[in-house]
N, C-alpha and C positions, 0 to 999 in steps of 0.2 A: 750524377744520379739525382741530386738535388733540384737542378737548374731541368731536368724533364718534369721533373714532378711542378715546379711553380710552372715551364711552358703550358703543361697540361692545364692548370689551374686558370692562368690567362686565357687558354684561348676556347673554353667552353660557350657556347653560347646558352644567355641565362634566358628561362623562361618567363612568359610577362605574368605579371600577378592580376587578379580579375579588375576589373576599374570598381570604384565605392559603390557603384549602384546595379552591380551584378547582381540578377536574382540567384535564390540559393543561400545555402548556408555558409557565411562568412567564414574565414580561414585561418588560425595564425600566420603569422607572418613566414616562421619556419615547416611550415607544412601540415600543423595538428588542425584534427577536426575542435570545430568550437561549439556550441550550442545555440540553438537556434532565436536569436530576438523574438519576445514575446509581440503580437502584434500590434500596432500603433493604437489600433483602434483600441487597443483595453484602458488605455491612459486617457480619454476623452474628458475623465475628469478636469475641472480647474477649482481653485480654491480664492477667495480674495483675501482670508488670511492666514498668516502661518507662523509657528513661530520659530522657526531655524528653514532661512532656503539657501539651499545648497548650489550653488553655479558650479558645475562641470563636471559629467558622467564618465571622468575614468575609472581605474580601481579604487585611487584614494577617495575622492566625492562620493561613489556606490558605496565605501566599507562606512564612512560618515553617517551616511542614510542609514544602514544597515544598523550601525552601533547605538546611536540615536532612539530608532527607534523602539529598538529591539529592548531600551534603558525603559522607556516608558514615555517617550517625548512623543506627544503629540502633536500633529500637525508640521510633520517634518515633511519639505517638500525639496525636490530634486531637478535641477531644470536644465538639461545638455540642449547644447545648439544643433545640435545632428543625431547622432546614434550613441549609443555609449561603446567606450573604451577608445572612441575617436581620438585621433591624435597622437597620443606616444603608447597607450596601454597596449593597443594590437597588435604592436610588433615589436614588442617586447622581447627578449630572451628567456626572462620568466625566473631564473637564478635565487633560487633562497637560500639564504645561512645564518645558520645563528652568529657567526661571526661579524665583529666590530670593533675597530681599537679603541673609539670611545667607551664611554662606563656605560652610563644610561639609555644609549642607543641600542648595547644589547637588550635591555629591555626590550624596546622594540622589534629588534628583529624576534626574540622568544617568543613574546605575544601574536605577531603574525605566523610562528610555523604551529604553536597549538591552535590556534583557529583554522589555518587549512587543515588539520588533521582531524577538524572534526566536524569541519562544513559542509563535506558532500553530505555525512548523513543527516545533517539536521535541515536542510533544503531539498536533497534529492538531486541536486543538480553532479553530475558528473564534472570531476575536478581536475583530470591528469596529473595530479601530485606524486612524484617522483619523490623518494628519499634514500639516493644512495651513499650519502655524506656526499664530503669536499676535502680534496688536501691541496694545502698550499705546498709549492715546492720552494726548501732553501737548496739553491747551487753556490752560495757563498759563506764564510765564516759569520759575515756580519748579518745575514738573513736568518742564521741560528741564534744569535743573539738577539735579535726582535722577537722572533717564536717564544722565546725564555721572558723576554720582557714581557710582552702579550700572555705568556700562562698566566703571570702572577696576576694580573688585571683580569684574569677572568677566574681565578680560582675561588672567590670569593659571591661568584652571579651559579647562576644555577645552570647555565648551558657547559654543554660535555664539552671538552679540547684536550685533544691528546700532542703531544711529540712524539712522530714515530720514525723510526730507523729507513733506512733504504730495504730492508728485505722483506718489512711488511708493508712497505710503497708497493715493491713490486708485485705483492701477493694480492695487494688489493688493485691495481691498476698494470698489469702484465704484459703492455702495449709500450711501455716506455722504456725509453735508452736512458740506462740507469747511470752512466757515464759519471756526469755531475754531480748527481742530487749526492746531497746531504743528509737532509731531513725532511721533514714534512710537518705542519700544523695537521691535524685531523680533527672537522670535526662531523659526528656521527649526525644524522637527521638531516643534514642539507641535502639540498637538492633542486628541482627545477618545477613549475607549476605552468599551466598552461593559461597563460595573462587572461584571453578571452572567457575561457572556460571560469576562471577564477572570478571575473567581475558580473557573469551572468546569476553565478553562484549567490554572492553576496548582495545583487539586487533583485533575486526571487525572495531572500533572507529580509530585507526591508521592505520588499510587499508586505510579506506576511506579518510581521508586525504591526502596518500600518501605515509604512510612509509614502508618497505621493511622488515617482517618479517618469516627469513630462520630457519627452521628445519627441518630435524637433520644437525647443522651445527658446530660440536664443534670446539672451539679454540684449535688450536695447540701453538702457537707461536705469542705473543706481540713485534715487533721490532720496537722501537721509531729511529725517522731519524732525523737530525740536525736539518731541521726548523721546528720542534716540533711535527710534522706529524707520524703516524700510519703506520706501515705494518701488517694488520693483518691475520694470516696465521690459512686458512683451509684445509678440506681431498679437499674440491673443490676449492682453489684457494686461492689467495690472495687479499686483498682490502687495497686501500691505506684510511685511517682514517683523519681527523682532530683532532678530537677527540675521546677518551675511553671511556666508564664510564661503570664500575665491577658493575653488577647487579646479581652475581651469585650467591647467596644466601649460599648453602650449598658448593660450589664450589669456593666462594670467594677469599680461603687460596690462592688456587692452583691458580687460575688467578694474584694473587697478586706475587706469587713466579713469573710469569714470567716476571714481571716488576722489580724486587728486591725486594719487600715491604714483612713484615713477616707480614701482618694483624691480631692483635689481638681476632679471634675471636675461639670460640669453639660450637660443637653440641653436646646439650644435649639432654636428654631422654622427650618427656612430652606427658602425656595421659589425655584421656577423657571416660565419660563412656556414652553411649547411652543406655536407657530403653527401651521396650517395651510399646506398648501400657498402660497406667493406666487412669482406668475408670473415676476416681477423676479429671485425667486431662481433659477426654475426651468430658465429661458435662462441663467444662466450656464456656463460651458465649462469652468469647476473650482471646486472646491473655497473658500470663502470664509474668510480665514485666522479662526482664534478674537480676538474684541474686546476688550478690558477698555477702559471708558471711566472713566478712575479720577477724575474728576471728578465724574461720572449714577455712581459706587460701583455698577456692574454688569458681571458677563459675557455675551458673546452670540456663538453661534453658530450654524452652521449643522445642520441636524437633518431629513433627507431633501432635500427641496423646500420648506421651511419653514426656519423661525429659534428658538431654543430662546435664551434669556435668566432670569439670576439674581441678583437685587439683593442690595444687602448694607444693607440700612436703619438705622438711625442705633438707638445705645442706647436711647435715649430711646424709638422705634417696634418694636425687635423685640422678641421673644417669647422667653423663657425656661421651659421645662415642669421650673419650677421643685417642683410636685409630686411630679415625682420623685426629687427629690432628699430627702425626707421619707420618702416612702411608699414610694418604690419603681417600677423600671418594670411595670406594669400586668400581670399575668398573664398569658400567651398571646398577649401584643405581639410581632409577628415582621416583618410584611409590613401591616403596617397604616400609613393616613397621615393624617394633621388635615385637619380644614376647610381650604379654601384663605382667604385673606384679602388679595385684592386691593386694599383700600384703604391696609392696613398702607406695601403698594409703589410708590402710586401714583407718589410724585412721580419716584419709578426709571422707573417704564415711561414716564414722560412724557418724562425725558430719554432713553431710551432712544430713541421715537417721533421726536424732536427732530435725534439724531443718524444714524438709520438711517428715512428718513422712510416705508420702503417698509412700519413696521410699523404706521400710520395707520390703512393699510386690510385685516389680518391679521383672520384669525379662531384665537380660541384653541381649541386641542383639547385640553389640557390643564393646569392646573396643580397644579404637586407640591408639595406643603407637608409637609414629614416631618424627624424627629429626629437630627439631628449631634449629635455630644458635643464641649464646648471645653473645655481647661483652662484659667488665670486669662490665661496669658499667650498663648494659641492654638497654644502647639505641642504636640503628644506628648509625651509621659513614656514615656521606652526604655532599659529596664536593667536591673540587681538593685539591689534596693530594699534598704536599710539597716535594720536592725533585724533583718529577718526571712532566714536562710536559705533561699537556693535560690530567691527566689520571687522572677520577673522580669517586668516586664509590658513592653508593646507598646502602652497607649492614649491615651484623648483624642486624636482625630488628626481635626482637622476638615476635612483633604484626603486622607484616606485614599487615595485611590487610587492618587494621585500618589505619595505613599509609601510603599505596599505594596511595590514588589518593592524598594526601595532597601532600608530598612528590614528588609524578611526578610532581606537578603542580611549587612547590619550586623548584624545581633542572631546570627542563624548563626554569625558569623566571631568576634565575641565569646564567644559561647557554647563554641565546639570549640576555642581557643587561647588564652580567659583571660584577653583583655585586647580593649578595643575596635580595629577596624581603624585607625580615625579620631575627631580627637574629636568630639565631640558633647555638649560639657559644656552647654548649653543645650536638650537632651532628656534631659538627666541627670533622674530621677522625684525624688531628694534634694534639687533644688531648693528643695523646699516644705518644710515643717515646721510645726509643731503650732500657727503662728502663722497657717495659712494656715484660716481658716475659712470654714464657707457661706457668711456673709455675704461675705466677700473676695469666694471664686471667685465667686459671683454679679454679683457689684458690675464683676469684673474682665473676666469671661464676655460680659459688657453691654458694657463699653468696646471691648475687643479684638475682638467682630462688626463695630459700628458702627465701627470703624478700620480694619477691612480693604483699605479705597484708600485712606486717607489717605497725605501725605506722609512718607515714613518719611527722617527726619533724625538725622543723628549726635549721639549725647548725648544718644537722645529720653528723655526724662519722662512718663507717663501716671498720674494721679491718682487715677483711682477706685481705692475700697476704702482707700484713706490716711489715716491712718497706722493701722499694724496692732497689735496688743496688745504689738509689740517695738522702741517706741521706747525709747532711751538716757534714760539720768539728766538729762541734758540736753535732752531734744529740747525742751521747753517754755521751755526758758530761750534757748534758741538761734533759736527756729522764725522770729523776725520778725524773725529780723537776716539770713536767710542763702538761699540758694536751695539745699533740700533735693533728695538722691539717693534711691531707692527701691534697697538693695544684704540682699535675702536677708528682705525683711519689716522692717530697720530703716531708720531716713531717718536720712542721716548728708550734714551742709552739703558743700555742693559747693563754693560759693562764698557770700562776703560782703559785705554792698553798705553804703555809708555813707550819709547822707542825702544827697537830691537827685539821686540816682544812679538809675536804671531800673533798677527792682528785678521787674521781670516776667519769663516763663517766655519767652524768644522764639528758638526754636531754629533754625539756619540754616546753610546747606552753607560760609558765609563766617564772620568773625571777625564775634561778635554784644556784646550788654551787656556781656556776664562779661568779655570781653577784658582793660581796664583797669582793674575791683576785683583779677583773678587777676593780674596784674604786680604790681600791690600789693603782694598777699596774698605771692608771691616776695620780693620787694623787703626786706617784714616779717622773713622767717624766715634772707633772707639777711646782715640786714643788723644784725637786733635779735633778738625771741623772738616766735614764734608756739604758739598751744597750737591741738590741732585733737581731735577727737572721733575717738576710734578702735576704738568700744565694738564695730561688725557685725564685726571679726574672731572664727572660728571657736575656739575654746578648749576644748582638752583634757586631761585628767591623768593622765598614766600612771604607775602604779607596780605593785609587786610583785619578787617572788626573781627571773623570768626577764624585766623591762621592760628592762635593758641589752642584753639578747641580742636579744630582740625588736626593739628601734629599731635595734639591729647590722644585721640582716635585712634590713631596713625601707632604712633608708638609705646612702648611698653613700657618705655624709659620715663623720667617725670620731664619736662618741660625747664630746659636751662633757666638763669633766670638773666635781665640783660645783661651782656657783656662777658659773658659765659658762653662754652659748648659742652657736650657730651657724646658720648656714643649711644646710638641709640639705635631701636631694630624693629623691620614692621615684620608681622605674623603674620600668617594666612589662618583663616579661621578653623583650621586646623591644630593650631597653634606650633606650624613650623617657620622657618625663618626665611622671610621672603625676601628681603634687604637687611641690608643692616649700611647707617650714615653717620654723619657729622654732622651736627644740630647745631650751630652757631645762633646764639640770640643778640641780632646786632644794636636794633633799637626798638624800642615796645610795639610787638606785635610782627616786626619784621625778622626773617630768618635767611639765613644762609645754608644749606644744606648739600652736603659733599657726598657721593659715591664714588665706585670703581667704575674705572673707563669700560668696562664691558657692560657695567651695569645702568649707564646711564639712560636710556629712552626705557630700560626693563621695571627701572623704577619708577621713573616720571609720569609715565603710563600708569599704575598702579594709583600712584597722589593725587592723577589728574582723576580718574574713575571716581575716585573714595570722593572726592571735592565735588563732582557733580552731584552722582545718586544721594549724597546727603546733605546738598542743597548750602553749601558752606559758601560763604561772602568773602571770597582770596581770591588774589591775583597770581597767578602763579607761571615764572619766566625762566626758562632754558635760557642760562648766560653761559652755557662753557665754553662756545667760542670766543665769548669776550674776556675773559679771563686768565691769565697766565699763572702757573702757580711755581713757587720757589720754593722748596724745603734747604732748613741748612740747619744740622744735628753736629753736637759733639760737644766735649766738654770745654771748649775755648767759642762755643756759636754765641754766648751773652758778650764777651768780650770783642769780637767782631762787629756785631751788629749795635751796639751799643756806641762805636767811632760811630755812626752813620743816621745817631736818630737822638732826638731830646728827649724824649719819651724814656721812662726810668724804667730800664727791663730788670732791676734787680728783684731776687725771686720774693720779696716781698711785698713787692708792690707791684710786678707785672706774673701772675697766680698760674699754676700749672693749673688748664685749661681755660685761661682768661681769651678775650679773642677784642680788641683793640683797633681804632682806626690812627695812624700813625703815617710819619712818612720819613724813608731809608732816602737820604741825600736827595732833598725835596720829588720824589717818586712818590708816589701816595699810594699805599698797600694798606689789606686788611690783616692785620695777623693773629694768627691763632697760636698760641704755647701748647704745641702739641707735634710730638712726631711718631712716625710709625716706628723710629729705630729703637723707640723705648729710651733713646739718649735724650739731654738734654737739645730743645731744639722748639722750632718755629717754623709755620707752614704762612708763607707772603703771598698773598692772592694782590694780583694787581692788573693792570691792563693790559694785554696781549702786547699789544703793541710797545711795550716798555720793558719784556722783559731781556733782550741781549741788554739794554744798557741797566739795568737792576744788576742782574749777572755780575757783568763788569765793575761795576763797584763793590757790589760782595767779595768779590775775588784779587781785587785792587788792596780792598781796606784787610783782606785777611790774609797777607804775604806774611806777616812777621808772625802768625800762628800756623803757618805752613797747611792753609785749606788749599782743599783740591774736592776733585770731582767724586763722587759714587753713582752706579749704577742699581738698580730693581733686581740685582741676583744680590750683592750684597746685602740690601735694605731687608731680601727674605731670608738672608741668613739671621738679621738682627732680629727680627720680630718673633722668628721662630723658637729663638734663645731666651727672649723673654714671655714667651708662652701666646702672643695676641693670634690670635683667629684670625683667619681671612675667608672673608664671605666666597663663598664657590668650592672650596675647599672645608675647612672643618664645621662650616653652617651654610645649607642653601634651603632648599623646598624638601630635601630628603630628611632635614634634622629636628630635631625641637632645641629651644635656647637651655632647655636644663642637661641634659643630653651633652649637650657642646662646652657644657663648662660658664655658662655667660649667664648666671642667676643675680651676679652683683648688678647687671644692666637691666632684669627685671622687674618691675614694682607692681607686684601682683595688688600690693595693697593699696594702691594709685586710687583715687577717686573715680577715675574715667574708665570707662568700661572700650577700654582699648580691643582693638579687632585680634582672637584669638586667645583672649584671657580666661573664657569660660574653660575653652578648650586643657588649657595651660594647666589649669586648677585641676583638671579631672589628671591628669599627665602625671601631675603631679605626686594627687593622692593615689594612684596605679603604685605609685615607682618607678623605676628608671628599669629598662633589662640591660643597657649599652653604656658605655659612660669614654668619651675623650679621654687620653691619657699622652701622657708625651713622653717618648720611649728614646734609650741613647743605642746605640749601634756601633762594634769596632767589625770595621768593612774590610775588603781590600783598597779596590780605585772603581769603586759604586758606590753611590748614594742614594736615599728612598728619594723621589718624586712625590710621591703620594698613587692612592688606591693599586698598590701591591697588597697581596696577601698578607695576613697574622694569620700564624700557625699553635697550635697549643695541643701537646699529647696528639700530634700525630691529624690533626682535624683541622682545617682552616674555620678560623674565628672570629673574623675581624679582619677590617682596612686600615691599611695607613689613610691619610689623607693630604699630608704635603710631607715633604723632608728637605733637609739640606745637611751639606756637613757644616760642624761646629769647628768655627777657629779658634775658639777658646778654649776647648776640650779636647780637640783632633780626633776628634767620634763623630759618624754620623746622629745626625738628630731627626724623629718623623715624630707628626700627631698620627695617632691612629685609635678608632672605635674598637673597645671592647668589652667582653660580657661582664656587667658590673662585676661579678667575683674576682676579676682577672684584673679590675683597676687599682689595683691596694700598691702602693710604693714598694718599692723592693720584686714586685713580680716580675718574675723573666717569662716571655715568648717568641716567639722566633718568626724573621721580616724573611719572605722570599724576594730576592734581588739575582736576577738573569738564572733560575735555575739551581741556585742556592742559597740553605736557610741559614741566616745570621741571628744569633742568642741576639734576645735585646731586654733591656730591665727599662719598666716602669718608673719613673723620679718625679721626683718633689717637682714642681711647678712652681716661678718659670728656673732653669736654668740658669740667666743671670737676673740679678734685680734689676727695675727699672729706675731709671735718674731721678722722677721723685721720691720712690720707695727709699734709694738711698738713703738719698738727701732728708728726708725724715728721721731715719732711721739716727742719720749722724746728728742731728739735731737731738733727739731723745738724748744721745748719748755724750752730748754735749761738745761733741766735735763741730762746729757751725763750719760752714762753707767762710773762705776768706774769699 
């Protein structure tokens, strides 16, 4: 019965779609009327200057314009090479949901389904907005488990999500073979938007405010001019810019080349299939919620009197137009679409037929097969791009639609105030870097389609493109001892496994292999000396006559003095926390400055901007490729390191946070007295190139103290025990530093009118409503992650923000935000973990001391260190 229903499905003949230059009113892709192009002639305007132009008329560039101007920006102008919604917006599927397993990206999708709800009537433009929800379907144990994990991350954002049973699956969707399911995700307001219809909307919405949008007006030529200004050159003229921003979807690559930038992104193949008319559908009395069958890797909905379905086929079977990524998109590619290729999908439509059995007997009226752009990792690059002045983009966005008005509305609010509303360090475009090549984003492009339903698990791993041209000194010496992280293009060990041990990748919402190597690896660093790889940190050098003044500026912290570091943190003039580094003052006037490998172009971009607009006299160098870094923590790391150097590390003459140039068995390393494990320790910055044989004598000279290796899950058990922050987690762009607990690193009373300090002041005298705390948890075999729910009297209150469990206590450990009344020691509230709530109590900070803290402490008390 099945195998009729796919012959039927093959051998339909499809009908041809109009060519681009059909008179008449343009079409969705799947058969909705769209609204009609205002005429060419109304655009006759030209401007020669502007201060935000926009390259490329899809939804997202139209909702830019739109957001823009609608803020109050004047002289916002809009420039497509053809028509608008060219390229991927027209044939769209159109699919919205509040759902997202990210934190902040739901943002986003929120903010895009309340602006369609209230865009037809504030333009007039007819919308086709659909909102009949979406349920995800679980057909397996572990798919209930995600659903359960995913609540808690969203119980605390403001979009609806239910877990619902199979009997109100089937009351709400009564077409399906209920065989399997389990459960379902639900959430209420999702639904499908008509792409065309949506971006005519939102570019009658930027008329009317005032913005200027030209078609057919393609770019020739990007010329940036010394005070940071635009030439932007067309067949009709030139305009002088202020600013850029790449909205060019399939066209991205190309506009990036003309600024220098190789933009990581590629277009790949992806289809849909539209049914005819079914009778089954046609009697029903509403609306049939949107499917995802994340098992059958498909969406299905409903699409008139018929069913509209979009597989997501495996790496391995989909298509990449990886030609263009060489050549170029094809001349006068606008509104054009591929062969379809049914067979590519089959074993989708099969499960699809399998689960929705009314599609057996369907006839297709259409299949869409046309060009998305993905980047390595499937999300967007949204921001100013580092290197180059002014020039911001908006692409790769393989849900485009869904992100259009969220995303306009973000990039707007950055754009007129300076600093992001929210963070979004995970569409930050500096993610990537010169490491990221065709081959990667190809290799990555291919994984991350085919992964689209997969289970998405905490501490996921994804392999293709591994390892990239920026492995460590080490990575070949390390590779077979240890389970590698993928952190910014390097693989740096996570954990390490001894023989007989299960040494596989096997990831899970429960405590999995790594559990008892990472006690170990603790055990190691607490107990004895551990060395760990700590090469992906970001690494900078600043110097010149104005680099004191500048890092003045910069951060809130005071200014080390030489031969000294600190921890220190830049604000957004908001006064929340933009980065936070490692200050090393190596010799007067010259600095060394450390971030986290994800954070490194997020930051450097930031120093480089502040350095320019305030006309400061510094030099300033991106060294982390040259650089290798060594940590090695534990209460035996002085007696090691001290066989190997003349240099007197005793703790009174080489100073918890002193930072030294020295040399480990003539290797010549910077060292700083400082480690994240809160143990005693030192971080060895030395030349790439020198670090297997540094290693090797570390590891040589430290037999008779029985050092060994640790891995980045242990290191975040240790820091989490002694209470240290970590930037992305309990401080980013969402926090301020008093909030977070970090007021010893702030020196409001600084001389220097540090960026974010007025702010700070005002924060301050407000009061606080939220306050960090660090909560203990007795679990089962779960542990908090971070942003799960805090529950209190029945009412979600509050996020965790990272967790681990404690091998000191045998309790789970989390940071989590809550309402200042609720941070007093001794409070209990309760952590959702897969679907149930665990009592948790508020504690004294940190859980253990830190090895100076001790070490002081025994001092006072007259016990010295021998």
């Amino acid at each position: 019965m099945l195998r009729s229903g796919v012959q039927r499905l093959r051998g339909l003949p499809l009908p041809s779609l109009p060519p681009r230059s059909s008179p008449g009113r343009p079409r969705s892709a799947c058969g909705r009327q769209g609204e009609e192009n205002p005429p060419l002639s109304a655009e006759t305007r030209w401007k020669d200057r502007a201060e935000t132009v926009i390259i490329g008329g899809g939804c997202i560039g139209v909702s830019l314009a739109y957001h823009l101007a609608k803020a109050g920006m004047k002289d916002v102008v809009l420039l497509e090479k053809s028509e608008l919604t060219a390229g991927s917006t027209w044939h769209a599927a159109g699919l919205t949901t509040y759902f997202h397993p990210g934190i902040n990206l739901k943002k986003i999708h929120y903010a895009s389904i309340k602006l369609y709800e209230k865009l037809e009537e504030e333009t007039g433009q007819v919308l086709g907005f659909h909102q009949p929800g979406s349920i995800r379907i679980a057909t397996t144990p572990v798919r209930v488990d995600e659903f359960k994990y995913q609540m808690t991350r969203t119980g605390w954002h403001a979009t609806e999500q239910y877990i619902i049973g199979p009997e109100k699956i089937q009351e709400m969707f009564p077409l399906l073979n209920m065989n399997k399911i389990l459960a379902g995700l639900y959430n209420p307001g999702d639904g499908h938007i008509d792409p065309y219809s949506l971006t005519m909307a939102l570019a009658a919405g930027a008329r009317k405010y005032g913005a200027l949008l030209k078609y057919p007006a393609p770019v020739t030529s990007l010329k940036p001019r010394s005070d940071g200004t635009w030439d932007v050159e067309t067949p009709e003229g030139s305009m002088r810019a202020n600013r850029i921003v790449n909205t060019a979807g399939l066209w991205a690559r190309e506009v990036g080349k003309m600024v220098g930038l190789e933009h990581p992104l590629i277009p790949v193949q992806h289809q849909y299939v539209v049914t005819s008319t079914i009778p089954e559908v046609k009697a029903l009395k509403r609306e049939l919620p949107v499917l995802r069958d994340l098992e059958g890797s498909y969406y299905l909905r409903q699409e008139r009197d018929g069913l509209l379905f979009g597989p997501y086929e495996s790496q391995e079977k989909m298509k990449v137009q990886d030609a263009w990524v060489t050549s170029g998109v094809p001349p006068g590619f606008g509104k054009e679409l591929f062969e379809s290729d049914l067979d590519r999908i089959m074993e989708h439509v099969e499960a699809a037929m399998e689960m929705v059995p009314v599609l057996k007997k369907a006839d297709i009226i259409n299949i869409v097969n046309g060009p998305i752009t993905y980047s390595p990792d499937i999300l967007p690059m949204v921001g100013p791009h580092q290197g180059v002045r002014n020039y911001w983009v908006a692409i790769g966005f393989g849900y485009g639609i869904i992100h259009a008005g969220g995303v306009g509305k973000y990039l707007s609010d950055w754009i007129l105030h300076g600093e992001p509303p929210f963070d979004l360090i995970e569409l930050d475009p500096n993610r990537y870097g010169k490491w990221t090549t065709t081959q990667y984003t190809e290799a990555k492009a291919r994984e991350s389609y085919g992964f689209n339903n997969i289970v998405g698990y905490p501490k996921e791993e994804r392999f293709a493109g591994r390892p990239t041209q920026r492995v460590s000194g080490l990575y070949k010496t390390l590779e077979s001892k240890c389970s590698m992280g993928f952190h910014a293009g390097w693989e740096q060990p996570h954990w390490f496994y001894k023989p007989g041990q299960d040494t596989q990748y096997r990831p899970s919402f429960r405590r999995t292999n790594w559990f008892e190597p990472v006690g170990s690896e603790y055990k190691q660093v607490m107990q004895k000396v551990g060395v760990i790889d700590l090469s992906p940190f970001g690494k900078f050098n600043i110097k010149g006559q104005d680099s004191v003044r500048l890092l003045d500026h910069l951060f809130a912290n005071v200014i080390p003095k030489v031969g000294f570091t600190n921890i220190s943190h830049m604000l957004t003039p908001k006064g929340r926390v933009y980065a936070e580094l490692t200050v090393s003052h190596q010799t007067p006037g010259e600095f060394l400055l450390i971030t986290g490998s994800g954070s490194e172009l997020h930051d450097l971009r930031w120093i480089e901007e502040e350095a320019v607009n305030g006309g400061y006299d510094v030099e300033i160098r991106n060294i982390t490729d040259e650089l290798g870094v060594l940590g090695i923590a534990g209460p035996h790391a002085r007696k090691v390191l001290q066989k190997l150097t003349a240099e007197d590390l005793s703790d009174e003459v080489f100073k918890f946070l002193q930072t030294k140039s020295l040399k480990v068995s003539n290797i010549p390393v910077t060292a700083i007295r400082i480690s994240y494990t809160g143990e005693l320790g030192w971080e060895l910055y030395h030349r790439r190139e020198d670090s297997a044989a540094l290693y090797d004598i570390i590891m040589n000279a430290g037999q008779e103290e029985g050092i060994d290796n640790f891995g980045t899950y242990a290191m975040n058990a240790l820091r989490l025990e002694k209470a240290f922050r970590a930037w992305g987690s309990e401080m980013n762009c969402d926090t301020n530093p008093l909030e977070a607990g970090l007021e010893y690193f702030i020196k409001l009373n600084k001389p220097a009118d540090f960026i974010g300090k007025q702010a700070l002041k005002q924060i301050k005298a407000k009061g606080l409503k939220r306050r960090l705390v660090c909560l203990t948890l007795a679990t089962d075999d779960v542990d908090p992650e971070g942003n799960e729910s805090i529950w209190y009297d029945g009412k979600v209150v509050g996020n965790t923000t990272s967790g681990s469990y404690s091998y000191s206590i045998q309790k789970s450990l989390a940071f989590a935000y809550v309402p200042v009344e609720l941070s007093k020691v001794g409070q209990q509230v309760e952590v959702e973990l897969l679907g149930k709530n665990y009592l948790a109590s508020v504690i004294q900070e940190p859980l253990v001391l830190t090895e100076p803290t001790r070490n002081r402490l025994q001092k006072k008390s007259g016990k010295h260190e021998i």
